[in-house]
C-alpha positions as CSV (number, residue, x, y, z in Angstrom):
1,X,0.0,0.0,0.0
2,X,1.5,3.4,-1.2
3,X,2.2,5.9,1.9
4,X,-0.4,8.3,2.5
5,X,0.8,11.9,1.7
6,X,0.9,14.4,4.9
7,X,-1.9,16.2,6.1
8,X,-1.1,20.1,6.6
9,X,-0.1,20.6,10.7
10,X,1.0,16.7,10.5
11,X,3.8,16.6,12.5
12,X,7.6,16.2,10.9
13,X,8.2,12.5,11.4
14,X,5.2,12.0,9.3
15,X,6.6,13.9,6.5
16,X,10.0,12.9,7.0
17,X,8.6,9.0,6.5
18,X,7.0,9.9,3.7
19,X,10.0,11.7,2.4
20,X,12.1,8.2,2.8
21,X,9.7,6.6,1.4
22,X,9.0,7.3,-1.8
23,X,12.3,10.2,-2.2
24,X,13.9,6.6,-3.2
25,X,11.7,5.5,-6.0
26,X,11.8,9.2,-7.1
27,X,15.6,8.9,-7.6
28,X,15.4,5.4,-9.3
29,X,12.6,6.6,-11.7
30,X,14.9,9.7,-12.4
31,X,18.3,7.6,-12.6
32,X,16.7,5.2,-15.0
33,X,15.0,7.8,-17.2
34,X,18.3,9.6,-17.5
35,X,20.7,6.1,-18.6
36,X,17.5,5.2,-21.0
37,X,17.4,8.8,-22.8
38,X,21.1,9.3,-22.6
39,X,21.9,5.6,-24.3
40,X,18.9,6.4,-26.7
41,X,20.6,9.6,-27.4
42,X,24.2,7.9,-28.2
43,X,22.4,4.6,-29.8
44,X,20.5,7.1,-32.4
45,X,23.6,8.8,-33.0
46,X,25.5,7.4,-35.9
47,X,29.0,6.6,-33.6
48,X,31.6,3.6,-34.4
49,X,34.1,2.4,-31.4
50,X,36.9,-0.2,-31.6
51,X,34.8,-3.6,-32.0
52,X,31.0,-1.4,-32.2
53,X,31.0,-0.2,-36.4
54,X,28.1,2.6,-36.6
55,X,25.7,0.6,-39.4
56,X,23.6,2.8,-41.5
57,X,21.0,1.8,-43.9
58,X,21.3,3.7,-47.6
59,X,17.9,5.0,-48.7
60,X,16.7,6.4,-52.2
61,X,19.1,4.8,-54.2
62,X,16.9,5.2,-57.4
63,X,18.7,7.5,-59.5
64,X,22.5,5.9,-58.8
65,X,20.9,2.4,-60.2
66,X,21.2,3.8,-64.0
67,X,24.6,5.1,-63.5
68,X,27.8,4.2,-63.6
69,X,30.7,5.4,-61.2
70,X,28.8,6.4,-58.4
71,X,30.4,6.7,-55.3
72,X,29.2,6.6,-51.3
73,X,30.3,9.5,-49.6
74,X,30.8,9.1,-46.0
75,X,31.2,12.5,-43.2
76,X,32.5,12.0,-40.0
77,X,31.3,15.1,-37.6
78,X,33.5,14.2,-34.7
79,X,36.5,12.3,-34.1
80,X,38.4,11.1,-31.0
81,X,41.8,9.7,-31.3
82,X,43.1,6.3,-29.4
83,X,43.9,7.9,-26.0
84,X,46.7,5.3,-25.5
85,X,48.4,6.9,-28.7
86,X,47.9,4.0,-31.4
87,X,46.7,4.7,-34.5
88,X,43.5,3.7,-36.1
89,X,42.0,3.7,-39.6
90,X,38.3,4.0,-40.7
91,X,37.1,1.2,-42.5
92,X,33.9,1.3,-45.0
93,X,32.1,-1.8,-45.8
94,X,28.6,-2.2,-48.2
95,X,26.4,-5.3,-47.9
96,X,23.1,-5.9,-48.6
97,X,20.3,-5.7,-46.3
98,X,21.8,-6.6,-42.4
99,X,23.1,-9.4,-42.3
100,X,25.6,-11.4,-44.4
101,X,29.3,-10.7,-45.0
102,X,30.4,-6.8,-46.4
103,X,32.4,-6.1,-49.0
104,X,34.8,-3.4,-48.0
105,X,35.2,-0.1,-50.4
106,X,37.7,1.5,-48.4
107,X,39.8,2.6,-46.1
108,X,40.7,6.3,-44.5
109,X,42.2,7.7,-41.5
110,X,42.4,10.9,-39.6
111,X,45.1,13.6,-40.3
112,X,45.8,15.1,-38.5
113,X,45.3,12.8,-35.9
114,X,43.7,15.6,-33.6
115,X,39.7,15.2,-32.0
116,X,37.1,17.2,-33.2
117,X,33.8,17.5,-32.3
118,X,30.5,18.6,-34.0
119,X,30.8,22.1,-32.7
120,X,33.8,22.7,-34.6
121,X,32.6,25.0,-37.6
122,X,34.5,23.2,-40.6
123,X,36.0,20.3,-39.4
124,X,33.7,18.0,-40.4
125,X,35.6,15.2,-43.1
126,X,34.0,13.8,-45.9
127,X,35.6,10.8,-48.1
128,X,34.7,9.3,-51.4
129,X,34.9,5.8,-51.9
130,X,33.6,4.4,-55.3
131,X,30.4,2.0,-54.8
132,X,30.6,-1.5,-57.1
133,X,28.0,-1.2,-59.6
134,X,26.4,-4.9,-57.9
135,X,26.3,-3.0,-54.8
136,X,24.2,0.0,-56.4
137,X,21.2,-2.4,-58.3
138,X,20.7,-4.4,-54.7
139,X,18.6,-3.9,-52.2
140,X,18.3,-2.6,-49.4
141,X,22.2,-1.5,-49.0
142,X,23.9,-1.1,-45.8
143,X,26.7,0.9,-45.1
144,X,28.9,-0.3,-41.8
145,X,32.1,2.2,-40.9
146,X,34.2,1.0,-38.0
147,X,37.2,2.2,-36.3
148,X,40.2,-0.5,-36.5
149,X,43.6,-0.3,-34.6
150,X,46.4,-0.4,-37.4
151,X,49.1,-0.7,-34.5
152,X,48.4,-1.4,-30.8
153,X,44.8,-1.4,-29.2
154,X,42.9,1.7,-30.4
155,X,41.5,2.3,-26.8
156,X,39.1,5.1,-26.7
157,X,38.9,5.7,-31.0
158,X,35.6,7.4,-31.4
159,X,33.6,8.8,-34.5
160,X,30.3,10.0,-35.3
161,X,29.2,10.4,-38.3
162,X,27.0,13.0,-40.3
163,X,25.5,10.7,-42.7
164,X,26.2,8.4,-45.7
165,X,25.0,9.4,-49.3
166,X,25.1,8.1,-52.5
167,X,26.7,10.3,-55.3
């Protein structure tokens, strides 16, 4: 049975119980709200990790399917460097729909190898890798960047990215 709120000129163990009483499920409702919104917030976000490759799903491919030499244009909006110094490379992989193995397109790094962040007018990257023509008349297509470590671990690598297009 839920405690019974105070009654005005109750005296101030009664509000003090009630306090101690449901002050904890008030925190725990808070506390949960703010992990669920804030790994909503970083899940919605477009963001590859060592081992976690952001996977984005290409839309509105129809007029690259007549063409020749298109191309998928990938721009990253914020990077983190390995904070244990290594040094990673962006890899870029197509495959159809979600599943299945990828077919990689290319690879990129960083340089300089200095963080950014989406507040940083102009630093945003963008790199052009050409798309198979296969890849192009399939659907759906998927897009998957990840951050690899080309020497040591990689720890802490980070990238968001702004989106990936069809050219």
């Amino acid at each position: 049975m839920p405690p019974e709120l105070p009654r005005s000129g109750s005296s101030a163990a009664s509000v003090k119980a009630f306090c101690y009483s449901v002050l904890p499920l008030v925190v725990g409702v808070l506390v949960f709200a703010a992990s669920y919104f804030a790994a909503g917030a970083e899940a919605g976000r477009m963001v590859a990790t060592i081992g976690h490759p952001a996977t984005v799903a290409v839309a509105d491919r129809g007029e690259a399917k007549g063409r020749g030499g298109s191309r998928i244009v990938a721009t990253i909006v914020a990077f983190t460097p390995a904070s244990d110094g290594s040094a990673v490379e962006i890899v870029v992989r197509t495959r159809r729909g979600y599943c299945g193995a990828g077919r990689e397109i290319g690879r990129f790094s960083i340089f300089p190898n200095r963080a950014f962040s989406p507040s940083d007018r102009g630093k945003a990257k963008s790199f052009g890798m050409e798309l198979p023509l296969d890849a192009v008349v399939r659907d759906p297509l998927t897009v998957t960047v990840s951050v690899e470590a080309v020497r040591g671990r990689g720890t802490g690598a980070r990238l968001e990215m702004g989106g990936v297009e069809i050219e």
